[in-house]
C-alpha positions in Angstrom: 219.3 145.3 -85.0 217.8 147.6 -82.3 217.3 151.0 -82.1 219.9 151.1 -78.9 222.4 149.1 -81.3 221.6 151.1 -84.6 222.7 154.2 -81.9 225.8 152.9 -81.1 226.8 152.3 -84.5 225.5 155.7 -85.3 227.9 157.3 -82.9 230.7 156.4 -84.7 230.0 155.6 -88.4 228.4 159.4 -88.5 231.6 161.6 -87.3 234.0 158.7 -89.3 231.6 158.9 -92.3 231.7 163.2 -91.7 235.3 163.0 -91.8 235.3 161.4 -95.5 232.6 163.6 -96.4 234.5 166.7 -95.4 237.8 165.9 -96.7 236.0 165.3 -100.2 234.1 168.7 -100.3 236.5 170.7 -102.5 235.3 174.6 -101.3 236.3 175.2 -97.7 233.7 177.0 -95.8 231.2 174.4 -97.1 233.1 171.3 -95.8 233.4 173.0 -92.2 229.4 173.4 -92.7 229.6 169.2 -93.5 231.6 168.8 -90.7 229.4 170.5 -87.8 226.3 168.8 -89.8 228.1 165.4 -88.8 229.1 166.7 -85.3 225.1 167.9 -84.9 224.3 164.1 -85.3 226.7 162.6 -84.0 225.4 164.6 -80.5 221.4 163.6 -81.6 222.5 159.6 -82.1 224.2 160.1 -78.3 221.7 161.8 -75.9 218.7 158.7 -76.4 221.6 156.2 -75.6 220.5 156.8 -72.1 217.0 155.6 -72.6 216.1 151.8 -72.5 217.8 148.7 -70.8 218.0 150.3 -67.5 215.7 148.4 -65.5 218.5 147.0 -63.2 219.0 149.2 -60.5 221.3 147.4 -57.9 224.3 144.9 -58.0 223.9 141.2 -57.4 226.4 138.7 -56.4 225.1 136.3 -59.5 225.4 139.4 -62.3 228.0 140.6 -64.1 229.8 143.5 -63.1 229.4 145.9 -66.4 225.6 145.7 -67.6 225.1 148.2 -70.6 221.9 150.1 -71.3 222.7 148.9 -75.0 225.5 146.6 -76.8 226.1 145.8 -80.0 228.3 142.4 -80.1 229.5 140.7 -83.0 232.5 138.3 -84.4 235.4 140.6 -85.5 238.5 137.9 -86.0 237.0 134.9 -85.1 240.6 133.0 -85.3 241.6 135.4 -82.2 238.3 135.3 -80.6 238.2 138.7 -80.9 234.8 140.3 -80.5 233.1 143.9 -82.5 231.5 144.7 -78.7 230.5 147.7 -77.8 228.2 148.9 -75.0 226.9 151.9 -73.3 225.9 152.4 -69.4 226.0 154.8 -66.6 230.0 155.0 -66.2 230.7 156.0 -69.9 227.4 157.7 -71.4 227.9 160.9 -70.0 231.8 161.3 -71.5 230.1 160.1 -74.3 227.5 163.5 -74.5 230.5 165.4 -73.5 232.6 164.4 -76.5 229.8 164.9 -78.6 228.9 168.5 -77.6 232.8 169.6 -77.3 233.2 168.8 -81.1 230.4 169.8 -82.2 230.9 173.3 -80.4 234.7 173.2 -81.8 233.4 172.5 -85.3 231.0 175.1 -85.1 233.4 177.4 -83.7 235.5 177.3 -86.8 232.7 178.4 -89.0 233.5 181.7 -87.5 237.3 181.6 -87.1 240.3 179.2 -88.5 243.9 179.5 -86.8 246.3 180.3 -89.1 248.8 177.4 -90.4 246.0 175.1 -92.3 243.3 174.9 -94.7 239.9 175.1 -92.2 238.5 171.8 -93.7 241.8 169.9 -92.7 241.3 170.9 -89.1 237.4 169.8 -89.4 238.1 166.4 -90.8 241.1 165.5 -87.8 238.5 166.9 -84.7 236.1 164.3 -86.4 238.6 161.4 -86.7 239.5 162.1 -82.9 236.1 162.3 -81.9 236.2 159.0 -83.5 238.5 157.2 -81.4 237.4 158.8 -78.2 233.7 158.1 -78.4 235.5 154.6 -79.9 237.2 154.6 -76.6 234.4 155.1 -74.2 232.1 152.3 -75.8 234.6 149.7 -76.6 233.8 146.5 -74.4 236.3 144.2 -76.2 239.7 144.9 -74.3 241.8 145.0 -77.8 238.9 146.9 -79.6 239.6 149.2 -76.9 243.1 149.6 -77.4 242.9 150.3 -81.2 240.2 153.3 -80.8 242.5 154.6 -77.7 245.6 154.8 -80.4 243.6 156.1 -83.3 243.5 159.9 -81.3 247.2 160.0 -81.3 248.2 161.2 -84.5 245.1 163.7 -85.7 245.8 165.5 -82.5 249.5 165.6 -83.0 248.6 167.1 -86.5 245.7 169.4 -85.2 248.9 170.8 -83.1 251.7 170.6 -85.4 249.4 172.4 -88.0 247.4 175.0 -86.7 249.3 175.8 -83.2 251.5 178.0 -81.9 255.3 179.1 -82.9 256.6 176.4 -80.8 254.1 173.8 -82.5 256.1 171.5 -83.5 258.4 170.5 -80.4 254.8 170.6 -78.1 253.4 167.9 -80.8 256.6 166.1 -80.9 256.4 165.7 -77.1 253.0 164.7 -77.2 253.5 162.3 -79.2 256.3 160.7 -77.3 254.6 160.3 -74.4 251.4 158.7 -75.5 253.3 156.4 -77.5 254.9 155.6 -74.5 252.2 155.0 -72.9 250.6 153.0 -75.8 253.8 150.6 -75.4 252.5 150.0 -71.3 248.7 149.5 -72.4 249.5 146.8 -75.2 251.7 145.0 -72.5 249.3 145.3 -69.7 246.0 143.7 -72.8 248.7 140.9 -73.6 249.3 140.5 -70.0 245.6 139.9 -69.5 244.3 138.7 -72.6 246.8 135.6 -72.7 246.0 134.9 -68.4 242.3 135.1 -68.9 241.9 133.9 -72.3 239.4 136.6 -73.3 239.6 140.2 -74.5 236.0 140.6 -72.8 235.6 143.4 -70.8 232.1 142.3 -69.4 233.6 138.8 -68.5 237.2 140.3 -67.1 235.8 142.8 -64.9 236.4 141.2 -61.4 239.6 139.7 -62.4 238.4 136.5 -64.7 240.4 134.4 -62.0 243.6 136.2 -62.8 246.3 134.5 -60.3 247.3 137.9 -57.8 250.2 138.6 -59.4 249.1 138.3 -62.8 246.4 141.1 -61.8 249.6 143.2 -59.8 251.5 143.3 -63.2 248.7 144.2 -65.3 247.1 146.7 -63.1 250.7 148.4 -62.8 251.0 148.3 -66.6 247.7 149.6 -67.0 247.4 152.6 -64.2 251.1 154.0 -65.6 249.7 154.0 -69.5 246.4 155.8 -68.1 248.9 158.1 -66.2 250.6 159.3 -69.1 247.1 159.7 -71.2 245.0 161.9 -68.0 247.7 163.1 -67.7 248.7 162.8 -63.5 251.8 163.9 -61.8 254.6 163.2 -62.3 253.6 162.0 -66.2 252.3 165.6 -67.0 255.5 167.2 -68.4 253.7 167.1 -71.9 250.0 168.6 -71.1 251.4 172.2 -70.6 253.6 172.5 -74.3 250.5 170.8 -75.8 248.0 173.0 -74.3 250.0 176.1 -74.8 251.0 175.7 -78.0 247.7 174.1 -79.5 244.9 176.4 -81.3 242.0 176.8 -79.3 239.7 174.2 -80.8 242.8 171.6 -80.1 243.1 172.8 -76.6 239.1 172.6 -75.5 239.4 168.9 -77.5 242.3 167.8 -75.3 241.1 169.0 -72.2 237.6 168.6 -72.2 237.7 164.8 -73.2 240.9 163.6 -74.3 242.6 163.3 -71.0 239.4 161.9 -69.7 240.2 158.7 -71.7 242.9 158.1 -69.5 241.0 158.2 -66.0 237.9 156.4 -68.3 240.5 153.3 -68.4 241.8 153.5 -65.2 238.1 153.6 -63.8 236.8 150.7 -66.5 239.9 149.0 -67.6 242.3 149.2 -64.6 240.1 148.7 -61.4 237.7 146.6 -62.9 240.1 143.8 -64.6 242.7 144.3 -62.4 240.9 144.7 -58.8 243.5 143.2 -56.4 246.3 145.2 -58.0 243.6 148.2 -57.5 243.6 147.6 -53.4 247.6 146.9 -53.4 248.3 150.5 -54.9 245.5 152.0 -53.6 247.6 154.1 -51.0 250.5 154.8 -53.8 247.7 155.9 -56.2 246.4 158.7 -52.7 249.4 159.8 -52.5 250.3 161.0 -55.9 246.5 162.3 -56.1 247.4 165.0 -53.5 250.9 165.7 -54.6 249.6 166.1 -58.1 246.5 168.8 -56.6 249.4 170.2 -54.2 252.2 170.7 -56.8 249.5 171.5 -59.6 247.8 174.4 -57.5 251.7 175.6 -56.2 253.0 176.1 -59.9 250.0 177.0 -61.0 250.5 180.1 -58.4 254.1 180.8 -60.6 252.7 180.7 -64.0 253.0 183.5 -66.0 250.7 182.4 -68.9 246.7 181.9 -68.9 246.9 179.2 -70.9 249.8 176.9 -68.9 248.0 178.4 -65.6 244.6 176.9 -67.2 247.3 173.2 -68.5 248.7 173.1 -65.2 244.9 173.4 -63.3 244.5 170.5 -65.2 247.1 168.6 -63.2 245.8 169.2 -60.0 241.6 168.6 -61.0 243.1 165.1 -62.7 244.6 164.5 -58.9 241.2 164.9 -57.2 240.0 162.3 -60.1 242.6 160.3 -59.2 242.1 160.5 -55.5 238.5 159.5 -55.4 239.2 156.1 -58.0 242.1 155.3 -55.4 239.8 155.4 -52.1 237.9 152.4 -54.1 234.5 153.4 -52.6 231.0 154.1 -54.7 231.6 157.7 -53.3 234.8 157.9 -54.3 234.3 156.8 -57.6 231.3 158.9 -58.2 233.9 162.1 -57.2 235.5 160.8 -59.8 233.3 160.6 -61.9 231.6 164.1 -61.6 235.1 165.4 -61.4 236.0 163.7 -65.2 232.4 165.7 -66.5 232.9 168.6 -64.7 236.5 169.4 -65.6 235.4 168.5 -69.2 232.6 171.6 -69.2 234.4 174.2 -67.1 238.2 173.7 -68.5 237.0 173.4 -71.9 235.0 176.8 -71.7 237.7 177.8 -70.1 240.0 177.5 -73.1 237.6 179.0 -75.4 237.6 182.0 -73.4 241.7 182.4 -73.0 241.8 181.7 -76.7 239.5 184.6 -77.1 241.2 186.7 -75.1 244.5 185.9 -76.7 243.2 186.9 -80.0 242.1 190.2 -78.9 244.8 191.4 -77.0 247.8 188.9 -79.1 248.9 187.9 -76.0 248.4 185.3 -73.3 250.9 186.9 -71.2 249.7 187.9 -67.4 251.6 190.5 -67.1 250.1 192.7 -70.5 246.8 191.6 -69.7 244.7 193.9 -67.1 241.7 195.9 -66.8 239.8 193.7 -68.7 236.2 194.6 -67.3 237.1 197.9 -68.4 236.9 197.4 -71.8 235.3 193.8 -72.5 233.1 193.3 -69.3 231.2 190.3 -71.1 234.4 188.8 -71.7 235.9 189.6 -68.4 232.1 188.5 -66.6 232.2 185.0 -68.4 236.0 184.6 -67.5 235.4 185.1 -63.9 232.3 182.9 -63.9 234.4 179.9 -66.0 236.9 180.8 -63.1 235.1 180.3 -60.0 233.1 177.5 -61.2 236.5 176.1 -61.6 237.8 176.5 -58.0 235.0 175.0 -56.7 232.0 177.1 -55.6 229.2 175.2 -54.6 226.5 175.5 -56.7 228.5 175.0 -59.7 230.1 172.0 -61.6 233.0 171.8 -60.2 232.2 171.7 -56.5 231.3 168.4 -56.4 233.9 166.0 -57.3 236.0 167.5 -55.1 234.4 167.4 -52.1 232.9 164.3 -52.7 237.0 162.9 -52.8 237.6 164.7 -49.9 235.0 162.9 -48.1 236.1 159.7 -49.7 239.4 159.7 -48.6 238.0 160.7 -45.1 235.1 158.1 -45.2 237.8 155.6 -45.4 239.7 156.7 -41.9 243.1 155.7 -40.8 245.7 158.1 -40.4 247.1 158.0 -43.9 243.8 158.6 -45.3 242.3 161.2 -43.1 246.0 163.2 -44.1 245.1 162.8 -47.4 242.0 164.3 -47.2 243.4 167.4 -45.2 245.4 167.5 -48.0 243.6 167.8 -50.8 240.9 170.1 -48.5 244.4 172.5 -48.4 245.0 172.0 -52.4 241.4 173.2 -53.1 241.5 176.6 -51.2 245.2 176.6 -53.3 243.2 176.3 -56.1 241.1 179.1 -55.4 243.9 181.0 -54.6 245.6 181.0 -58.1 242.4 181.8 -59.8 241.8 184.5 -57.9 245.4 186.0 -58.8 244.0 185.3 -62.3 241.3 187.4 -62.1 242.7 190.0 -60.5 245.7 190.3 -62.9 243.2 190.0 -65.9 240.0 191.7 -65.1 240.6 194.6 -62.5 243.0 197.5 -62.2 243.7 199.8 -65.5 243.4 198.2 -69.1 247.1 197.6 -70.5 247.9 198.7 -74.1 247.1 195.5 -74.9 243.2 195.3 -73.3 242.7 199.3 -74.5 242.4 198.1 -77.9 239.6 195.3 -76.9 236.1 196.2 -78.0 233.1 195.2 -75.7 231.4 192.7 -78.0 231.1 189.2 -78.4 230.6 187.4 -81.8 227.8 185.5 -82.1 229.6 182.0 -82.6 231.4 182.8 -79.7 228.5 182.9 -77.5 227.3 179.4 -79.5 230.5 177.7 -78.8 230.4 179.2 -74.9 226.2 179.3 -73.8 225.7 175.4 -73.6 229.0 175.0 -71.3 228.2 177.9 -68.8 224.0 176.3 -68.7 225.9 173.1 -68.3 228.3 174.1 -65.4 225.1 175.6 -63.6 223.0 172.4 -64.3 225.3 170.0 -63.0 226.4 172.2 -59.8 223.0 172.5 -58.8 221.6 169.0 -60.0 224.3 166.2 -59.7 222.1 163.5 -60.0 222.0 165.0 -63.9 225.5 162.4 -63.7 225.1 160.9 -60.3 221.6 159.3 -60.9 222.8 157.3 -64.1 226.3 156.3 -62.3 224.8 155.3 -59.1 224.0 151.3 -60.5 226.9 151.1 -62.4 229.1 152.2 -59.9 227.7 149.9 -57.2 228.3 147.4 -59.7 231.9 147.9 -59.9 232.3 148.3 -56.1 230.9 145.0 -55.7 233.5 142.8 -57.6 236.6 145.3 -56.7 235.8 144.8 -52.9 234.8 141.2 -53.0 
């Protein structure tokens, strides 16, 4: 075995072994302490997954399509053909990182605080298993080994929300629930669909179609893209994210947001495009439009809400649309929005929740209208918020600038009048975006303290500012060096391009 392949394996025996260890650990505070150990390595086994086996550097009409840095391949159930394949490369290491440090932060962050509803070391041991299936998710390369780590998140996040969220837990879990499983049902038809046309579960062999028949490849991308919808989640199959996020502790909430939902637009990138490319070009303008009514819609009701966290949910709806509109111009710039867009929403929504939860806990209230004056009382709290904030809308020279311009351009790059409206579009949704923020800020931070802010004290734990630091140096680093995701993506991407436009 190489040291590449001993990593991979690393990555996901350490949280899954962390997970046993914690639940086994009978005093509390001492299995949490196991738990972020496990997260701690988990992040060390990730980062060196990005050295070695990149010497290719452009795409080739004789070479496959998906080239990891490092795989790990071995029989799993030989009767089936099915393969233990998993692989690492440009497209999927960074989520992997991301996953990594978003636990480990959450795991940390519970040394310092546990919601009320459940024993501290339960909570520990379910962020692990999910970690599990996500990172699980992200390396898979067999297409059914894929589907199996993409269900084992459902139901430790169902019971990270049923157990340590809000009063309304239960029915926000419940939904949850129903619609990934849901969406499960569409992924295990669209795998059948293409496993039994192409005779292989492979993703390295499928990508490019596998000389799937045209309609075969319409069905299954159909099947695929809707099950992705569900999971990223994109309008109109977001009716779920807002309960979840709402009613979820924080921990929960930075999980799902941060990397969860970037499982879905991880398959629709990987799984979808790449198996299924001529279904990718027939829905291409279907998949444009609902990208900019999900960013116009998202930033419009985002303007109504009257709650920071189902503002923060329903942000999510239209950032997932810009995602969505980059994969659907099918361009190496478009996909490259994308992404950028899947790593920067990850930092700057996941801080994001950190800092609402915070808030919330102070002041026992997420509602807008209690909370104002912030800066008056908590200006490190209020200064981080507004920085999270704007970093969010889109200022350049932070993370979240550049996935959506780069979809803007995209969609413009690609001309034609349906196109070039799209881009206007989503140019339109992105000062929208600002706009809501901005109401945020100003109903939060300025005017005088409400009885709910006077009672806030100026200072900041110190696990707070463990759990926030690395995501505001991350959303700095990335907005003023790209290439940080670009540079790694660039070959892989080209890659992809290559067999989707063939």
């Amino acid at each position: 075995m190489t040291f590449g392949q001993g990593l991979l394996v690393a990555v996901l025996a350490v949280p899954a072994l962390g997970a046993v260890a914690v639940a086994a650990t009978p005093r509390d505070r001492a299995a949490r302490l196991v738990g972020t150990v496990a997260a701690a390595l988990t992040l060390l086994a990730a980062v060196p997954l990005v050295f070695g086996g990149r010497g290719w550097v452009a795409w080739s009409a004789d070479a496959p399509a998906v080239r990891p840095w490092h795989q790990l391949d071995l029989p799993w159930v030989p009767g089936l053909e099915l393969r233990f394949h998993l692989g690492v490369d440009g497209i999927s290491w960074p989520l992997v990182v991301l996953t990594a440090l978003l636990t480990l932060l959450c795991c940390a962050y519970t040394m310092w605080r546990v919601p009320g509803g459940g024993s501290g070391r339960a909570l520990v041991a379910l962020l692990l298993v999910v970690e599990v299936g996500i990172l699980g998710t992200f390396l898979a390369l067999d297409l059914v080994l894929f589907f199996l780590f993409f269900e084992v998140v459902l139901l430790p996040m169902y019971a990270i929300i049923a157990g340590w969220g809000g009063a309304d837990r239960r029915r926000a879990a419940r939904k949850f629930a129903l619609y990934t499983l849901f969406g499960s049902v569409l992924l295990l038809v669209g795998v059948y669909v293409v496993v039994a046309a192409a005779g292989t579960a492979d993703l390295v062999t499928l990508t490019g179609g596998a000389g799937m028949s045209r309609g075969t490849q319409l069905a299954a991308f159909t099947l695929l893209a809707l099950a992705f919808a569900v999971k990223s989640p994109l309008w109109p199959l977001h009716s779920w994210l807002p309960d979840a996020h709402t009613q979820a502790p924080t921990v929960g909430s930075v999980v799902l947001a941060g990397v969860l939902l970037k499982m879905g637009t991880y398959g629709l990138i990987r799984v979808a495009v790449g198996v299924a490319p001529e279904g990718a070009r027939w829905a291409a303008p279907v998949l444009g439009v609902l990208a900019v009514a999900a960013i116009l819609i998202g930033s419009l009701v985002c303007l109504a809400q009257s709650d920071v966290k189902r503002l923060i949910a329903y942000s999510s709806v239209g950032h997932m649309g810009f995602v969505l509109l980059g994969v659907a111009t099918l361009t190496a710039t478009g996909i490259q929005a994308a992404l950028i867009g899947n790593v920067a929403h990850g930092v700057i929504t996941g801080l994001l929740f950190f800092l609402a939860g915070a808030v919330k806990d102070r002041t026992g209230t997420g509602t807008l209208a209690e909370l104002s004056g912030l800066r008056e009382t908590a200006p490190r709290l209020a200064g981080l918020l507004a920085f999270a904030a704007i970093a969010s809308l889109g200022l350049p020279g932070l993370a979240g600038f550049w996935g959506e311009a780069f979809a803007v351009i995209a969609a413009v790059q690609v001309g034609g009048p349906l196109w070039t409206t799209l881009g206007v579009l989503a140019a339109v949704g992105g000062a929208l975006t600002a706009a809501y923020f901005l109401r945020l800020l100003r109903q939060v931070t300025h005017n005088r303290p409400s009885p709910a802010v006077g009672r806030v004290g100026p200072g900041l734990a110190g696990a707070e500012l463990t759990a926030w630091v690395p995501l505001v140096l991350l959303a700095l680093a990335i907005g003023l060096a790209p290439t940080l995701v670009l540079g790694v993506a660039e070959a892989p991407v080209d890659a992809l391009i290559g067999v989707v436009s063939r």
